[in-house]
C-alpha positions in Angstrom: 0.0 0.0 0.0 2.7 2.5 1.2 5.0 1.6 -1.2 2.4 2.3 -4.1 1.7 5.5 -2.7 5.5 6.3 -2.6 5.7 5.5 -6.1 2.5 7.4 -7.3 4.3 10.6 -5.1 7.8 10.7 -6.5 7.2 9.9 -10.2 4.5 13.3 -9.6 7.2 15.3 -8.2 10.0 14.2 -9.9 7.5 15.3 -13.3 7.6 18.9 -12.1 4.7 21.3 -12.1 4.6 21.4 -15.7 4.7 17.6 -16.5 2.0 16.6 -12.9 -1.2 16.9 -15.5 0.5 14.2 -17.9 1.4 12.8 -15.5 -1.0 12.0 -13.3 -3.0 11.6 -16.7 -1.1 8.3 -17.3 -2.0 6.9 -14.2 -5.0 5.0 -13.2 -7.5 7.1 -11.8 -8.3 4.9 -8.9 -4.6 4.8 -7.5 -4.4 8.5 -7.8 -7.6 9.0 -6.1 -6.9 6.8 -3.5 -3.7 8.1 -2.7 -4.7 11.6 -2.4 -7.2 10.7 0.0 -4.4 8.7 2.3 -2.4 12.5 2.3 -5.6 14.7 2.5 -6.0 12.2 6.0 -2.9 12.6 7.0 -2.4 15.9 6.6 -5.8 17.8 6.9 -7.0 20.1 10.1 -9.5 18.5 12.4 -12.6 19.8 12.0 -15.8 19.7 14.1 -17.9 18.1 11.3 -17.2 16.3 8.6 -19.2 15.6 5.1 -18.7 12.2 3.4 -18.8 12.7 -0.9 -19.3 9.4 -2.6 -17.3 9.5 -5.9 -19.6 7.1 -7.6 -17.3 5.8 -10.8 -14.2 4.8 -8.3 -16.2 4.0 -4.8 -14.1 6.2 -3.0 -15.6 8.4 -0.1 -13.6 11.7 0.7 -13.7 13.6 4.1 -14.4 17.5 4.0 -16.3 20.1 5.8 -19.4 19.6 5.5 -23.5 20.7 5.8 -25.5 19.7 9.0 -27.5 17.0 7.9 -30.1 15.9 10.7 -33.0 12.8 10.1 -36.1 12.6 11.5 -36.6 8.5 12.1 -40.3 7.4 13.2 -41.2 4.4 12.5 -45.1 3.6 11.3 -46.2 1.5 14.0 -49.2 3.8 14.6 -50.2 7.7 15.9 -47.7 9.9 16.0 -46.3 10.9 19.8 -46.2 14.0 20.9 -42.3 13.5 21.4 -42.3 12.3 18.1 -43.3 15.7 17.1 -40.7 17.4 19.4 -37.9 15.5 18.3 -38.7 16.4 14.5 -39.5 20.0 15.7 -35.8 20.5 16.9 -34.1 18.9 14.1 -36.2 21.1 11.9 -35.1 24.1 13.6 -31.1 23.2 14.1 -31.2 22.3 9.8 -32.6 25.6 9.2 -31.1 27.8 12.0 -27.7 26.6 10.1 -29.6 26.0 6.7 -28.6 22.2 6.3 -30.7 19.9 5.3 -33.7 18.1 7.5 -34.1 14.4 6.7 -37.1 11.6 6.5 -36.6 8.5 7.0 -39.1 5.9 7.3 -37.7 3.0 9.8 -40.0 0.2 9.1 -37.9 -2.7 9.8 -40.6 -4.0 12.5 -43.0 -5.7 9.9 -44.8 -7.3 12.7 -46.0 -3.7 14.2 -46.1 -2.1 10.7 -49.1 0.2 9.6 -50.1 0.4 6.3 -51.4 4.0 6.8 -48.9 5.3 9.4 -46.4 7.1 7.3 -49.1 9.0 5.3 -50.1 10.1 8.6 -46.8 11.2 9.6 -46.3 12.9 5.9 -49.9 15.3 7.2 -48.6 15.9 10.7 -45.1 17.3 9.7 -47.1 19.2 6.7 -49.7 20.4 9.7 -47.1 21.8 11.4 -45.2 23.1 8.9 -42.1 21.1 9.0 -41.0 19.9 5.4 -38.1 17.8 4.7 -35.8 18.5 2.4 -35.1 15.0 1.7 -37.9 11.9 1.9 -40.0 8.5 0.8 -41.6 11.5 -1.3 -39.2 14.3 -2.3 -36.7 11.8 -2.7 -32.6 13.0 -2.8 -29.3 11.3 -3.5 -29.0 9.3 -0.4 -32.5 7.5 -1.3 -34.2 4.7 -0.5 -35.6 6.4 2.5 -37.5 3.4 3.4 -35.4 1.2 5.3 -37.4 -1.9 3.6 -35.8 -0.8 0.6 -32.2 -0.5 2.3 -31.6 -4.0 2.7 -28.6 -4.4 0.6 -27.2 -2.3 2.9 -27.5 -3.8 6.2 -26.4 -7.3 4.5 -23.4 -5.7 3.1 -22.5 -3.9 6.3 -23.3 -7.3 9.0 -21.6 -9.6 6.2 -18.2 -7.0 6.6 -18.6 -7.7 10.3 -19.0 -11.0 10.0 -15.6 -10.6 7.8 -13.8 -8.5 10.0 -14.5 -10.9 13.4 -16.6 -8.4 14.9 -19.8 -10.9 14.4 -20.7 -14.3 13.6 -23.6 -15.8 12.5 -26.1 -17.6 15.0 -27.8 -20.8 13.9 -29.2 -22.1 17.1 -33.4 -22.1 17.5 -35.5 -19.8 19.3 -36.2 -22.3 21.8 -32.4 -22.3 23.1 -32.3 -18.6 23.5 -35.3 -18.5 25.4 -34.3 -21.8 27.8 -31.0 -19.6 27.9 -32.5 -16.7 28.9 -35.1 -18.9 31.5 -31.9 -20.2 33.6 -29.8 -17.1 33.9 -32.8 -15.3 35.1 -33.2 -18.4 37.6 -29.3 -17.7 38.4 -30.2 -13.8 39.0 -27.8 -13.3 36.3 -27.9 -11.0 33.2 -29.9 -13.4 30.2 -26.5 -13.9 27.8 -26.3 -16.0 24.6 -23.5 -18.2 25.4 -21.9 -17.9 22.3 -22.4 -21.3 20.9 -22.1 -20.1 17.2 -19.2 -17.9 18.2 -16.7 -21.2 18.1 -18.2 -22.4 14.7 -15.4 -22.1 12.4 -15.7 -19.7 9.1 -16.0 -22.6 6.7 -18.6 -24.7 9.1 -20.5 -21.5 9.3 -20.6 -20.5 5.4 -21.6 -24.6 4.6 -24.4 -24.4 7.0 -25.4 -21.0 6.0 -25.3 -22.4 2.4 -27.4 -25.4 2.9 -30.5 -23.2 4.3 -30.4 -23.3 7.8 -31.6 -20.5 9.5 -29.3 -18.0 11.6 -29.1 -14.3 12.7 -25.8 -12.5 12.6 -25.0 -11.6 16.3 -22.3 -8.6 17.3 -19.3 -9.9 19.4 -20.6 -7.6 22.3 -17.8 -7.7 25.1 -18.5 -6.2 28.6 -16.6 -2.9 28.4 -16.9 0.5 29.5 -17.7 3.4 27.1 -17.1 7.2 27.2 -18.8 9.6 24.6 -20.4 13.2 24.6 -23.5 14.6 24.6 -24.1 17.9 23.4 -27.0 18.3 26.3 -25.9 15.3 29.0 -21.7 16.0 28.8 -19.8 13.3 29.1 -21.8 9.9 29.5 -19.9 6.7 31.1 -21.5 3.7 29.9 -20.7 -0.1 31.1 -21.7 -2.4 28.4 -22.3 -5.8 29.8 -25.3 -7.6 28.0 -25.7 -10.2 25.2 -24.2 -10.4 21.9 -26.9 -7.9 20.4 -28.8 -9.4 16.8 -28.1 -7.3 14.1 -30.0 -8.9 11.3 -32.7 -11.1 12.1 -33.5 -14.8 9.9 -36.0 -12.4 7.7 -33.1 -10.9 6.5 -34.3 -7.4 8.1 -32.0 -5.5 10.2 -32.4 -4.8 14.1 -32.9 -1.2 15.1 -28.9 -0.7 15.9 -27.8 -1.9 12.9 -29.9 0.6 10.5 -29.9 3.2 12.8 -26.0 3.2 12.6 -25.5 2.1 8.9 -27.9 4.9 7.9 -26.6 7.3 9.8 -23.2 6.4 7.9 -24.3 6.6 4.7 -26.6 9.6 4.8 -24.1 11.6 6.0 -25.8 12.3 8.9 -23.9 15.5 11.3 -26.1 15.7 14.1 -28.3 12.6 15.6 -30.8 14.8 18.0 -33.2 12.5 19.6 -35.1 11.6 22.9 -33.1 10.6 26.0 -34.9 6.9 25.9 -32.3 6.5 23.2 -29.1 7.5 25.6 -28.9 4.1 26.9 -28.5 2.8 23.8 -25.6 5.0 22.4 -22.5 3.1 23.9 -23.4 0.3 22.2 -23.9 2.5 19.1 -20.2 3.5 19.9 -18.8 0.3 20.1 -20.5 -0.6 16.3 -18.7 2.4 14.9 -15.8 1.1 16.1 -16.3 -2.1 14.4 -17.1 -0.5 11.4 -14.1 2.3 11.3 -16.3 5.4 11.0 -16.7 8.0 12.6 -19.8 8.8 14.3 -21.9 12.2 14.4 -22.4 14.1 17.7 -25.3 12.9 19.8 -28.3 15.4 21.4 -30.5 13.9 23.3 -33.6 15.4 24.6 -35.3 15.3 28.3 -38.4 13.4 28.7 -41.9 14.8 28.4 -43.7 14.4 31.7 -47.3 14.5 32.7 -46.0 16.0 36.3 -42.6 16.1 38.0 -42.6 12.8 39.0 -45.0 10.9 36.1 -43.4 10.3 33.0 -46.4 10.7 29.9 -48.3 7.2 29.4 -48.8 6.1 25.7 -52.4 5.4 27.8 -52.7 9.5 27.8 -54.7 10.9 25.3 -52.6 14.2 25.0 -49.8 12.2 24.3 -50.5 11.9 20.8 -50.6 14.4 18.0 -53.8 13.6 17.1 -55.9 15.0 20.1 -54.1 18.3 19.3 -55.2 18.7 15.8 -58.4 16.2 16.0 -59.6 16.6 19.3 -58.4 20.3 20.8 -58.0 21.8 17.6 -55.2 23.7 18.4 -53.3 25.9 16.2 -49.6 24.0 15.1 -48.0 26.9 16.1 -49.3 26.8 19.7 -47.9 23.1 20.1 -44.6 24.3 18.7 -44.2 27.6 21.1 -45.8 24.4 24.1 -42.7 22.1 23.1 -39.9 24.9 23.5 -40.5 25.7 26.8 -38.2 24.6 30.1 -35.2 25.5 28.0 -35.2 24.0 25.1 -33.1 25.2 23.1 -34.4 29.4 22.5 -31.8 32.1 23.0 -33.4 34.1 25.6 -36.4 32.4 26.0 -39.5 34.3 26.7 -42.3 32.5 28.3 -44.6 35.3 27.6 -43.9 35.9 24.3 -45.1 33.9 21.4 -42.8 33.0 18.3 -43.5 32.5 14.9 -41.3 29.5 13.4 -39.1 31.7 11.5 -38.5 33.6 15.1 -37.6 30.2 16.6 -35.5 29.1 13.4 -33.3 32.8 14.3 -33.6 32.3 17.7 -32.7 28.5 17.7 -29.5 27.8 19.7 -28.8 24.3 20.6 -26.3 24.9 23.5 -28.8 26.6 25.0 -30.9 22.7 25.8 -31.3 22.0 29.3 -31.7 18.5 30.9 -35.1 19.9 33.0 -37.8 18.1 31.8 -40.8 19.0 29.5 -44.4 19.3 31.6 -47.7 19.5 29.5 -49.1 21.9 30.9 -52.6 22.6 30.0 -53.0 26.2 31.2 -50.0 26.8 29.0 -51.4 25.0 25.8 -54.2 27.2 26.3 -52.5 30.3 26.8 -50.7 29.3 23.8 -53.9 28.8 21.4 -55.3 31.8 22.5 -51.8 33.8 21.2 -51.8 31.4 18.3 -55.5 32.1 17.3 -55.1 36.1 17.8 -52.0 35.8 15.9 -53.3 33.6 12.8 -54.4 35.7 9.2 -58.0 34.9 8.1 -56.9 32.7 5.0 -54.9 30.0 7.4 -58.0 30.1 9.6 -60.7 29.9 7.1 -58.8 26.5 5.8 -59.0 25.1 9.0 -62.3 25.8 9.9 -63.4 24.5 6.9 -61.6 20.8 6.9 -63.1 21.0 10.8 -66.6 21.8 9.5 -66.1 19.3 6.8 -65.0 16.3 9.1 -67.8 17.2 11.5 -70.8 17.2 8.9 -73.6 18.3 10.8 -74.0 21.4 9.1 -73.8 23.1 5.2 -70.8 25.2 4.7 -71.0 28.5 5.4 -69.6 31.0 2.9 -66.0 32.8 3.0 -67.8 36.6 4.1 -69.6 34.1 6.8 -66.7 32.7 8.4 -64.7 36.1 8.1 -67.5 37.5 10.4 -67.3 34.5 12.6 -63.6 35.3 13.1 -63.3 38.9 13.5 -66.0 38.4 15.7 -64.4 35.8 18.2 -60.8 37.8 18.0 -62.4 41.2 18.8 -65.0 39.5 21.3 -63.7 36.6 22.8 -60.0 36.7 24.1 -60.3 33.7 25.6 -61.2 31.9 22.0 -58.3 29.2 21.1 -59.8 25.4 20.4 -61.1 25.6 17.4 -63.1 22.0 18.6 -65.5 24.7 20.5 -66.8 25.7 16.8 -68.5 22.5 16.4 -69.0 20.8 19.6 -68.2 23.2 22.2 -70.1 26.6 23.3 -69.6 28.3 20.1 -71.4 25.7 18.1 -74.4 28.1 17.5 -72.3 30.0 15.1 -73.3 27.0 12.6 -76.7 25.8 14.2 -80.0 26.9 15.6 -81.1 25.1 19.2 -82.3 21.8 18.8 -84.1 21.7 21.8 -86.5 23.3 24.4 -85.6 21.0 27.2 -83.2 23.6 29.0 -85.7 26.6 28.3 -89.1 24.5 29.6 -86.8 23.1 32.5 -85.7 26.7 33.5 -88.8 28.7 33.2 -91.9 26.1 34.4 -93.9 28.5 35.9 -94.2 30.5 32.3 -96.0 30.3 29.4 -93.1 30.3 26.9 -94.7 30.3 24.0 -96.4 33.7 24.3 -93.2 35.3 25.9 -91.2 34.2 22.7 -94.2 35.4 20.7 -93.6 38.6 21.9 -90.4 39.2 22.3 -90.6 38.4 18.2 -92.5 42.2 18.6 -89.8 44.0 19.7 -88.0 46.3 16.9 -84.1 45.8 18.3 -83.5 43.9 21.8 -81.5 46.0 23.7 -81.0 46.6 27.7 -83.4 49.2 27.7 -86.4 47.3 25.5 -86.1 44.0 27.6 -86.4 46.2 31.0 -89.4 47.6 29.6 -90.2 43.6 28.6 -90.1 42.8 31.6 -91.8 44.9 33.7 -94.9 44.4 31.5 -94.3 40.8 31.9 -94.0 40.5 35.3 -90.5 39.5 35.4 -87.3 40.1 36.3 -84.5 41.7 34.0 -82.1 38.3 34.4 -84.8 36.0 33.9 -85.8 37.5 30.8 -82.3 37.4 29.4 -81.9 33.9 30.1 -85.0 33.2 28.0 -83.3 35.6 25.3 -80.3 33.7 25.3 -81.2 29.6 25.9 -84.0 30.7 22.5 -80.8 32.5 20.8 -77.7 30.2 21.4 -79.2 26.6 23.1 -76.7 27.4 26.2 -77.7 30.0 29.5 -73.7 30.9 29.3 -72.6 32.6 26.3 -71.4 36.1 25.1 -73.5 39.2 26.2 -77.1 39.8 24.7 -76.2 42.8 23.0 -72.9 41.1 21.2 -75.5 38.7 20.4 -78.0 40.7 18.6 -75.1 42.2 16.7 -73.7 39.8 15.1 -76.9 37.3 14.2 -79.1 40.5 13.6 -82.7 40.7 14.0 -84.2 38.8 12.0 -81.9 35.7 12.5 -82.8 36.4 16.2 -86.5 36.5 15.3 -85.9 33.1 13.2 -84.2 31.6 16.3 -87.1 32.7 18.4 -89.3 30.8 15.6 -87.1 28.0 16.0 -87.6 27.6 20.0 -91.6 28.0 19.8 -91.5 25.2 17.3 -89.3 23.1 19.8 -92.0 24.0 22.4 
C-alpha cells in the first residue's frame, strides 16, 4: 500500500509542475484517487464536522467540511407521539437555523408492528405543522431509499463486513435455546447472555451451514466494556456495556434497530443525531458498532423526557400524548404546540415564556447549547395560553382553511360561505380573548355560530312557571332587543330583567352561558334572532 503511494508521489514530483497533468493523466485514476485521500488524512485540520462525498465511478468516499445533515426517524407503527413531534421540531429548527438539510426516513424494519397508513399520517402531521423535509419517501434526494425496507442491501453488506472482520458471527441455534437460555440465567439472578455457541463455529462450518438453508441471525461480538462519549445536552456519559451479543440482522433478512440506525446514519451523512433521551442508553453500544465498522460517528443530542407532572413520566395510555388529540380533538393551532414544546429551555436564545414566536423567530432564535436537561411538563394552562396567542395571531386565510376541513370532518352542518366565516372570526378575535380550540366551533359553546337550538328542554326546565310560547311570541314584537327594551319587557311581563335574558339567550344560542345579549343581537341581527325565536316556539 505505502510503497504504491511512494511511487505514485515521486514519479508526480519528480514530473515537475509542468509535467503533474501528464502525468497524473497516465495513471490509473483509482490509485491517484486513492492516494490523495491517504495525504488529504494525513495531513488535513480536524474539523468539528465532517461531510462524506461518494465518488460514484471509483467507490471512493472523501472527508471534507461539510453541511449539517439531521434525520427525522419514526417508525409507522401507529399515531404519531407527541415527542415524536418534538424531536422532528428540533431537528427542523437546528437544519434551518444553520440552513442544512432536514431528513425523513421511514424505519419500518418492525413488519410485525407495521401500519399500512402510518407514514401518510406522519407525511400530514409534519405538513400540519409546517415542517417539510428537504429530503424523503416522497421528495426523494441522492442518499434514497428512505424506506429502510428498501435499504436491505445495505445492512447485509455492512453485518456480512462484520462477519468478515471478526466483529460478528452468525447464529444458527433455534428460538427455543435462546429462550431456555435466557429462563436459567434469570433463575441464576444473572444477566440473560447468549453463550456464544455459534461464536466457536469455524468460518468454513458456518458459510456450509449458511449455504445449505439453515436459519441463523448475525450476532455482534458484544464484550463487557466501559464506554465514554459526549453529549451535546448530557456532557460526558460513562457507559458499562455488559449484555448479550446484540442481533443485528434477524432470519428475515431485516436488520435490528442498531444496525440501521448506525448504517444509515453512515451513509446519509448524517452531522447531528438529535433524539429523545430513551435512546441514551443505547448510544454506547452505538459506539462500540462504529468502532467495528471504522467510522466515525456524528455528535449525539438527546432530549429530556416529556412528563405528565414532576414525577410521572407521559403514558402512551394519555390521550394528549398523541398528536392527534391536538389537531383532531383540541384543535389547536400547530404553532401553539410548537411555542408548548420549546419551553423549560429547550433550546431558544433568551427564552421568553410570555412571548409567542412565529417559526421563523424560533429558526433565528434557535441555539442548541442553549438545551437543558429539565424536563418538558404538559401543561394545559400553557397550551391554552398558547392557542389563544396562536388564534389572535393567525391571518383569516390559514383560519378559514381550518375551519373549513373541521366543518367538513364534523358534517352536521352546510358550509358557510368565506364573508360568513370572516364575520365569525373577527368576531371571536375582537369578542372573545379567551377563544383558542377551534373544537369549541363545532361541539363546544360556540357551536351556534353554525346551528339553531335543537331543543326546548333547558328553556321548559328553567322557566316552568311561564308560558313560553307567548313570551317568545312577543319578544318576536320587539324592533331591536336591547337593555333598555327587555327592561321595559319585563316589567310588563312581570318578570325580572335576568330571567328575561336567560329566556333571550337559551331561544338564541341553546346554552344559558354565552357572550352578552347585545354582542348577540349584533352579530346574528334581527331577523336571524327572530328566526331563532321561531325556532324555539316550534321546539315548544
Amino acid at each position: 500500500m505505502f510503497e504504491a503511494m511512494r511511487t505514485i508521489l515521486f514519479a508526480l514530483v519528480s514530473a515537475g509542475p509542468g509535467g503533474f497533468s501528464n502525468c497524473a493523466a497516465q495513471l490509473p485514476i483509482d490509485l491517484l484517487i486513492f492516494a490523495f485521500q491517504k495525504l488529504y488524512c494525513v495531513f488535513r485540520k480536524p474539523k468539528k464536522t465532517s461531510k462524506t462525498i461518494y465518488m460514484k465511478k471509483t467507490g471512493h468516499f472523501f472527508q471534507e467540511a461539510g453541511r449539517v445533515r439531521v434525520r427525522f426517524a419514526p417508525s409507522p407503527t401507529g399515531h404519531l407521539h407527541i415527542g415524536g413531534l418534538r424531536t422532528a421540531f428540533l431537528n427542523y429548527l437546528f437544519a434551518k437555523k444553520h440552513k442544512g438539510d432536514f431528513i425523513l426516513r421511514i424505519e419500518d424494519t418492525d413488519q410485525a408492528r407495521f401500519v399500512a397508513d402510518a407514514q401518510e399520517k406522519i407525511y400530514q402531521s409534519l405538513q400540519f405543522y409546517n415542517l417539510k423535509p428537504d429530503e424523503g419517501p416522497r421528495e426523494g434526494g441522492k442518499y434514497g431509499p428512505y424506506e429502510q425496507s428498501k435499504r436491505l442491501q445495505f445492512y447485509h453488506q455492512a453485518a456480512h463486513h462484520l462477519v468478515e472482520s471478526k466483529h460478528a458471527y452468525r447464529c444458527f441455534c433455534p428460538e427455543h435455546r435462546i429462550n431456555l437460555l435466557r429462563k436459567n440465567a434469570e433463575k441464576r439472578g444473572e444477566i440473560p447472555k447468549y453463550d456464544r455457541k455459534c461464536a466457536a463455529l469455524s468460518e468454513q462450518d458456518s458459510r456450509a451451514m449458511a449455504a445449505n438453508g439453515e436459519n441463523f441471525v448475525i450476532r455482534f461480538k458484544l464484550d463487557k466494556q466501559n464506554v465514554e462519549f459526549q453529549d451535546e445536552v448530557f456532557g460526558t456519559v460513562n457507559q458499562c456495556i455488559d449484555e448479550s451479543d446484540p442481533v443485528l440482522l434477524k432470519s428475515d433478512g431485516f436488520p435490528t434497530y442498531h444496525l440501521a440506525n448506525v448504517v444509515d446514519d453512515k451513509h446519509m451523512e448524517i452531522s447531528h443525531v438529535i433524539r429523545g433521551m430513551e435512546w441514551l442508553s443505547s448510544t454506547g453500544k452505538h459506539q462500540v458498532l462504529y468502532r467495528a465498522f471504522n467510522w466515525t460517528p456524528p455528535k449525539f443530542v438527546h432530549l429530556s423526557l416529556i412528563m405528565r407532572s414532576a414525577t410521572k413520566k407521559l403514558s402512551k395510555r394519555d390521550k394528549d400524548a398523541f398528536v392527534d388529540y391536538y389537531t383532531e380533538t383540541l384543535g389547536v393551532l400547530p404553532e401553539a404546540v410548537l411555542n408548548l414544546l420549546i419551553r423549560n429551555g429547550s433550546g431558544i436564545r433568551d427564552f421568553d415564556a410570555d412571548h409567542f414566536y412565529s417559526l421563523t423567530e424560533m429558526i433565528e432564535q434557535f441555539d442548541i447549547s442553549t438545551l437543558g436537561r429539565r424536563n418538558l411538563l404538559l401543561d394545559s394552562d400553557v397550551l391554552h395560553k398558547y392557542a389563544r396567542m396562536a388564534f389572535q395571531a393567525a391571518d383569516f386565510e390559514a383560519l378559514h382553511s381550518l375551519i373549513v376541513k373541521l366543518l367538513k370532518k364534523d358534517g352536521k352542518c352546510e358550509l358557510p360561505d368565506k364573508d360568513y366565516l370572516r364575520k365569525i372570526i373577527c368576531f371571536l378575535k375582537s369578542k372573545e380573548e379567551h377563544f383558542g380550540l377551534l373544537s369549541s366551533l363545532t361541539n363546544g359553546e360556540f357551536n351556534w355560530f353554525f346551528s339553531r337550538p335543537k331543543s326546548s328542554k333547558l328553556l321548559i326546565d328553567t322557566n316552568q312557571d311561564l308560558d313560553l310560547h307567548n313570551v317568545l311570541s312577543d319578544l318576536k314584537k320587539i324592533d331591536l332587543l336591547t337593555t333598555d327594551s327587555l327592561e321595559n319587557f319585563a316589567r310588563c311581563h312581570q318578570l325580572s330583567l335576568a330571567k328575561v335574558m336567560g329566556i333571550v339567550r337559551i331561544s338564541l344560542i341553546g346554552s344559558k352561558k354565552g357572550p352578552p345579549i347585545s354582542e348577540l343581537v349584533e352579530f346574528f341581527g334581527m331577523d336571524e334572532c327572530r328566526q331563532r325565536f321561531d325556532t324555539m316556539i316550534s321546539l315548544l
